[in-house]
C-alpha positions, 0 to 999 in steps of 0.5 A: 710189856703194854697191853698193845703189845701183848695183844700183838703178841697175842694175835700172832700166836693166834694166827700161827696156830690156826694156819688160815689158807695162803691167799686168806692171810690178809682177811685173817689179819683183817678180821683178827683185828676186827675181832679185837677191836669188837671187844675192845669197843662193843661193850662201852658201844652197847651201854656197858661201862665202868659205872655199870650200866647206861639207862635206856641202852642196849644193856640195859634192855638185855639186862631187864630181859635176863632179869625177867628170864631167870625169875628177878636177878641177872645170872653170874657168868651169863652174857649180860654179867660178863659183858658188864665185868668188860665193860667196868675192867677191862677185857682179858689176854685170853679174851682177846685172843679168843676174839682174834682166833674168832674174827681171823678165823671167820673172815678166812672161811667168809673169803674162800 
């Protein structure tokens, strides 16, 4: 199965259960994908990439701020540590679906 596929897969489990309203289905479609479609893109959007990260980007700023909040060092399993680890491999199933319950969900409560 390609990873299209399974994120297909993924969305629509996503949707079932989470029962947006019947006249929210379509802005719950719009916005599981527009979740998607953020993590698929933000992180390379935003200087996170597979060669780490750009200088002078956003990244970069988010990075020297964490590194001066935490005292030196970016903390592991933070924002800009997990944001990296998307942008170098990849997001995983799991993400994706948390992002298309996330963006389905929101655009079903924005419509009402």
């Amino acid at each position: 199965m390609s990873k299209v596929s399974a994120i297909i897969c993924i969305t629509l489990i996503a949707s079932m259960a989470i029962q947006p309203s019947e006249a929210g289905v379509g802005h719950w479609i719009a916005g599981a994908a527009l979740g998607v479609t953020a993590i698929a893109f933000a992180p390379a959007a935003l200087g996170f990439g597979a060669l780490g990260i750009a200088s002078g980007s956003t990244a970069a700023g988010m990075m020297s701020a964490s590194a001066i909040a935490s005292g030196g060092g970016v903390a592991a399993g933070g924002v800009v540590a997990t944001m990296q680890s998307i942008g170098a491999a990849g997001a995983s199933y799991g993400a994706y679906a948390t992002a298309a319950a996330a963006g389905g969900a929101a655009a079903d409560y924005l419509a009402k």
